[in-house]
C-alpha positions in Angstrom: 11.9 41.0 73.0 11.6 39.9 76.7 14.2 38.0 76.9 16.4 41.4 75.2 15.2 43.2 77.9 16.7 40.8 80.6 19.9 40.6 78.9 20.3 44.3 79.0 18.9 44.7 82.6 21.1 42.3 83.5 24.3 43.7 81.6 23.4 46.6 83.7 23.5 45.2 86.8 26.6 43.8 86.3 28.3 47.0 85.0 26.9 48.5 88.6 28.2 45.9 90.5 31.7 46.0 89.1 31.8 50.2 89.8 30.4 49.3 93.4 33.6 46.7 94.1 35.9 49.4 92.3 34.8 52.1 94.9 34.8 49.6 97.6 38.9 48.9 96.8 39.6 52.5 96.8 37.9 53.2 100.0 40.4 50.5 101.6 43.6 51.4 100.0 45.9 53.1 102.9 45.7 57.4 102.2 48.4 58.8 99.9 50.9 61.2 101.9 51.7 64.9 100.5 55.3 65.9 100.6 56.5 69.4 100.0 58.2 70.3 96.9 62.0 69.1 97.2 63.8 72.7 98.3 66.7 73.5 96.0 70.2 74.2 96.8 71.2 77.5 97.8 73.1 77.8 94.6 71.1 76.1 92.8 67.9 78.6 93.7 66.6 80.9 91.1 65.4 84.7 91.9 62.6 85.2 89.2 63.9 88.6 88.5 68.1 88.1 88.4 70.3 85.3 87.9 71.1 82.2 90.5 71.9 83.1 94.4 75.3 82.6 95.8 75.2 81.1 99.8 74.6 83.5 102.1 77.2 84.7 104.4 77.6 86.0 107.5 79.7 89.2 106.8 76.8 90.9 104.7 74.1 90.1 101.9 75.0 87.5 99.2 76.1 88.0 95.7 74.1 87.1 92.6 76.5 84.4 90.2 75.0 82.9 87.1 76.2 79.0 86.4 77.7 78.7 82.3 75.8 76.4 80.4 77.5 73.7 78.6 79.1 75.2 75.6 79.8 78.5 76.7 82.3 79.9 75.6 82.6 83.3 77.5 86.1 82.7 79.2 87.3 81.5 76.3 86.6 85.1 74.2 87.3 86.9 77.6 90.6 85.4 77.8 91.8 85.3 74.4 90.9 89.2 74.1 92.5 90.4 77.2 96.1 88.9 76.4 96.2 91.2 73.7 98.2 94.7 74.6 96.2 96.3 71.7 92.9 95.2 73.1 94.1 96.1 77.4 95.2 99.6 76.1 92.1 100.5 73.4 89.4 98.7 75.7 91.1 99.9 79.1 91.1 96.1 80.4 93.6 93.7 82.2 93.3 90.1 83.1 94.1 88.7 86.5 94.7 85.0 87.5 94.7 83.7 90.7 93.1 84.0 94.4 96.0 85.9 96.0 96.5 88.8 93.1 92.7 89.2 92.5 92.2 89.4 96.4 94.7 92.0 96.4 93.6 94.2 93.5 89.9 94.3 95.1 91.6 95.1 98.5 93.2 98.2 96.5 90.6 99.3 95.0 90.9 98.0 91.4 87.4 97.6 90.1 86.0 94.3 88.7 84.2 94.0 85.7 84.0 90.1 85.2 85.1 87.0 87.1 85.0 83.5 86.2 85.6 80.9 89.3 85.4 77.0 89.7 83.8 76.9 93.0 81.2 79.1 95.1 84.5 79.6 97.9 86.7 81.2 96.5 84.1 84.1 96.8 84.2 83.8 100.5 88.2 84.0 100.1 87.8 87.7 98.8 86.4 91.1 99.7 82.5 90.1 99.4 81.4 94.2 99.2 84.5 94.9 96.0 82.3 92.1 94.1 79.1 94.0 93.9 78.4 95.1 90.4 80.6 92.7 88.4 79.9 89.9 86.2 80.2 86.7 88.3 80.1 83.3 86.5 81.0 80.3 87.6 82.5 77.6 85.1 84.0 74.3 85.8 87.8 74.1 86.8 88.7 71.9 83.2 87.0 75.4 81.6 90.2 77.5 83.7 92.3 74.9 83.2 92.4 74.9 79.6 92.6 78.7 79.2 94.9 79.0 81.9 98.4 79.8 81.2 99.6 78.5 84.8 100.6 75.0 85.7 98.5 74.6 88.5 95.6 77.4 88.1 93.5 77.8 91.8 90.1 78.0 89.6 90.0 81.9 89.3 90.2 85.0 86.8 89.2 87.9 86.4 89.0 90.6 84.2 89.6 94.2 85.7 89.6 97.9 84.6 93.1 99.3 84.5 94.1 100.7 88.0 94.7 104.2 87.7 98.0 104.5 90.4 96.3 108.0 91.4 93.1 105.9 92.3 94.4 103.0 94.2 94.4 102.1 97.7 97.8 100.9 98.6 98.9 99.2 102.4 99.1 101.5 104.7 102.2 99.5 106.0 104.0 99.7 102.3 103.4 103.0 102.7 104.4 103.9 106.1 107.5 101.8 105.5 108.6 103.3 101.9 111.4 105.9 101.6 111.7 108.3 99.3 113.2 106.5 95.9 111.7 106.2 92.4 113.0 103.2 90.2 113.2 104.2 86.0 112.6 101.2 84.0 114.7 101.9 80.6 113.9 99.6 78.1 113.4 96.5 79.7 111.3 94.0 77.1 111.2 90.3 79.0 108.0 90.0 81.0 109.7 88.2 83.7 112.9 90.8 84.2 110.0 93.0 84.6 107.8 91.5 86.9 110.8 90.5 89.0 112.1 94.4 88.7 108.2 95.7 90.4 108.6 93.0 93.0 112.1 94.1 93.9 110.7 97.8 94.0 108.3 97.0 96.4 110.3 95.0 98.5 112.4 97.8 99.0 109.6 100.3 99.6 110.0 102.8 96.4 107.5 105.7 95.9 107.0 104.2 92.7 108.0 102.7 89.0 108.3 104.4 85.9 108.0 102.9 82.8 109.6 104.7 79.6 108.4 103.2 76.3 110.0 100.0 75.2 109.5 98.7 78.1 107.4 95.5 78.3 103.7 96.0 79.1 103.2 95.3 83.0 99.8 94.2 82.4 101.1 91.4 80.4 99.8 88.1 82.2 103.4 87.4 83.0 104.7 90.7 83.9 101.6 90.0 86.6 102.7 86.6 87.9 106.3 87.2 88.4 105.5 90.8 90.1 103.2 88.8 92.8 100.8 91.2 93.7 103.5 94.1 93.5 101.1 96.0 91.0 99.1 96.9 93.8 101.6 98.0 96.6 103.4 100.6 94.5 102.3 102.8 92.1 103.5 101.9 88.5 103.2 104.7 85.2 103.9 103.4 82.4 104.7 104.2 78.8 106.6 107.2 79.7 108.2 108.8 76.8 111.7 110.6 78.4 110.3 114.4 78.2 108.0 113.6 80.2 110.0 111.4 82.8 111.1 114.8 84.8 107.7 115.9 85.7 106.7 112.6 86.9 109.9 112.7 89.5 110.1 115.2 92.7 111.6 118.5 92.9 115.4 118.5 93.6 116.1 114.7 92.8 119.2 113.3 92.1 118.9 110.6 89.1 121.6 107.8 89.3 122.0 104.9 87.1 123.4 101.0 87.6 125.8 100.1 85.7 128.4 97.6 85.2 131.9 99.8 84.4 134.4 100.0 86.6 134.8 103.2 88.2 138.6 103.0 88.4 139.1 102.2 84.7 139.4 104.9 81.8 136.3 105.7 80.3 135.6 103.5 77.4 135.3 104.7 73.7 131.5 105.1 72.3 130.9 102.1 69.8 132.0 102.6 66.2 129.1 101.0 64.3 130.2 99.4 60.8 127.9 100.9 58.0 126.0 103.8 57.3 124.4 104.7 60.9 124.1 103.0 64.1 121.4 100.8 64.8 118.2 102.1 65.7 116.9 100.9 69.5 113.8 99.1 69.8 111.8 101.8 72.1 112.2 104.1 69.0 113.9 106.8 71.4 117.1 107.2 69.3 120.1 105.4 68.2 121.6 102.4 70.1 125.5 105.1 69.6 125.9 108.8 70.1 128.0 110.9 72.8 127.0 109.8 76.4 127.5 112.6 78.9 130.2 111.8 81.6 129.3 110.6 85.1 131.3 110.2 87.9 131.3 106.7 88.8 131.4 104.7 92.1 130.3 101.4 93.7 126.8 100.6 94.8 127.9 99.9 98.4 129.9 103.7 98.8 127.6 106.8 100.4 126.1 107.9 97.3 121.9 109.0 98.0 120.3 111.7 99.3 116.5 112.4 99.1 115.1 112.1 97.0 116.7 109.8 94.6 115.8 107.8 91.5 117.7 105.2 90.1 117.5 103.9 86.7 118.0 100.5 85.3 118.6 99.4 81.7 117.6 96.4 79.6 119.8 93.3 79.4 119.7 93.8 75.2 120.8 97.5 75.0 121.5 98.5 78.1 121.0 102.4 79.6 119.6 104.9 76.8 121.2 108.0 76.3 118.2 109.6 77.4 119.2 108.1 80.6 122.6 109.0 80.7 121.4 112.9 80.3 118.7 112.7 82.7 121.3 111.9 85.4 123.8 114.0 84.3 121.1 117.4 84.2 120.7 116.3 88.2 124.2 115.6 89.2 123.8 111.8 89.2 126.6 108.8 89.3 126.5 105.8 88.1 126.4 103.1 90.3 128.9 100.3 89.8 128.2 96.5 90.8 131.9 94.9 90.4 132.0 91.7 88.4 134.9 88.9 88.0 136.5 89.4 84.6 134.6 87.9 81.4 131.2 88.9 82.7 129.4 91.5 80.8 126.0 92.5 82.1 123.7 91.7 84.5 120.0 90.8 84.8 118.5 93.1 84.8 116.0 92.3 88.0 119.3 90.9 90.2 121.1 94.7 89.7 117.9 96.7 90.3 117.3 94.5 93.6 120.8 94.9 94.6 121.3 98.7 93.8 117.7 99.0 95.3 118.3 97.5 98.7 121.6 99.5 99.1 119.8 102.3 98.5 117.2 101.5 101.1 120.0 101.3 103.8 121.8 103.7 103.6 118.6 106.3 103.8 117.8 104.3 106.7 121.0 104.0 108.0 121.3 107.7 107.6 117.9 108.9 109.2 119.1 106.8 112.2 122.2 108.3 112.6 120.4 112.1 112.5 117.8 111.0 115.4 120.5 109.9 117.3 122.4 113.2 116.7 119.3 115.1 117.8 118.7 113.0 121.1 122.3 113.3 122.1 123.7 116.6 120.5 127.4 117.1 120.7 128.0 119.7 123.7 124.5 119.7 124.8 
């Protein structure tokens, strides 16, 4: 039993020497430093009431941006839905790709609802305080790729309420510069006619664009790219049907239309369509024949405007409605001739618009400067 005792006493011992060296090596190990918890990137950061924190910037508070998860698939729905002209006219929606026409529909006023972008600055490339209240998410650039229906997308779209034309903000120097011309767009179905028709408009500094149905949609995604940006310097109704054309025009205008006939040659015969009744045209406003009114006709590059004026311009497939025909004969219109070399029938549609456009343009200008000089220098005075 003694000798028990001494095993255990010295078992002991030994267990309280080997804590005593333990503590004695921890008292000679070098102190462990603190650091501070890593910071985060800016973007990165989380607010614990909202969603991730875009970079500061100097011209006013930041903007809140969430970052998609892998497999989201919001552009993807987004896009998809807003290419459809059923889903932009019931929902009230249009989609916009690209830095320069997004900048410009936030700089006139459009309002955003959603935008997708690949990188944090392309938000400084656009009107920081137009943002507020939208959706912004940022996705990866093979995300906008894929979806994109560009060849070389710039890594943003958006998705916008319809501008209202009365509700827009358009350049002051478009509209210091515009003269008093409205372009009618009658039946004209190819997006890029279209978009190249707006652009022309604007260009030459119309009041505005109507639309008559038939006519393609202009919110169509390519409608949008080959207008560049002219959606938001000119105002543009659409989906006009023709009784309703006149009150969207000024009082006393004189309605002309382009055409291809030449003025010195005898008026040609209507059509006689083989089989029961003529064809019917694709806008659903009447037949393709019928009795067209008579115009007097002249070339585009004679005197023929006075303000204000509208011109109207026909698609390539069926050319000016009689609708058309009547609404410029009812204001004492012409029709404009551009002379062709023999064995051409038509032309595009965007080319004669542009050309009976600009004419138009200066000779109203041409005209106005010939009254101030008659008013600085009167004759006799």
């Amino acid at each position: 039993m003694a000798a028990l005792g001494l095993g255990r006493a010295a078992g002991r011992g030994g267990a309280v020497a080997a804590r005593g060296r333990r503590w004695v090596r921890a008292l000679r190990r070098s102190p462990v430093r603190v650091l501070p918890p890593r910071e985060e990137p800016a973007e990165e950061r989380r607010s614990p009431v909202g969603p991730p924190a875009v970079e500061r910037s100097s011209a006013g508070p930041g903007l809140w941006y969430e970052k998609a998860a892998p497999g989201d698939r919001r552009l993807g729905k987004v896009v998809t839905v807003a290419k459809s002209r059923s889903f932009r006219d019931r929902h009230g929606k249009v989609l916009l790709e690209g830095l320069r026409l997004v900048r410009d529909a936030l700089e006139a006023g459009a309002v955003p609802q959603s935008l997708f972008f690949s990188s944090a600055g392309h938000l400084k490339e656009l009107p920081e305080a137009r943002l507020k209240g939208a959706s912004l998410v940022k996705v990866k650039f093979e995300e906008i790729r894929s979806w994109s229906d560009v060849v070389t997308p710039q890594g943003v779209i958006g998705i916008f309420s319809k501008p209202d034309p009365a509700k827009m903000s358009y350049p002051a120097a478009q509209l210091a510069s515009s003269v008093p011309v409205v372009l009618i767009c009658d039946n004209i179905r190819d997006p890029g006619n279209l978009g190249t028709v707006l652009r022309s408009a604007a260009g030459a500094g119309c009041e505005k664009v109507l639309l008559t149905k038939g006519c393609v949609d202009p919110w169509e995604p390519k409608v949008l790219r080959a207008g560049m940006g002219a959606h938001f310097r000119i105002p543009i109704i659409a989906n006009l049907d023709w009784e309703s054309v006149p009150s969207n025009l000024p009082a006393g205008v004189q309605v002309c239309v382009a055409d291809h006939k030449d003025p010195g040659a005898q008026a040609e015969a209507e059509p006689v369509w083989q089989g029961a009744a003529p064809p019917k045209r694709e806008d659903g406003e009447g037949t393709a024949g019928g009795c067209a009114p008579e115009l007097a006709a002249q070339y585009y590059y004679e005197s023929w405007i006075r303000a204000p004026a509208a011109v109207v311009v026909g698609g390539e497939t069926h050319g000016l409605s009689l609708h058309a025909l009547h609404l410029a004969a009812s204001t004492g219109g012409k029709r404009l001739v551009i002379p062709m070399v023999p064995g051409v029938d038509s032309l595009n549609s965007a080319v004669a618009a542009a050309i009976v456009l600009f004419e138009g343009r200066r000779q109203l200008l041409q005209r106005n400067k010939q009254e101030d000089e008659r008013q600085k220098f009167p004759v006799g005075g």
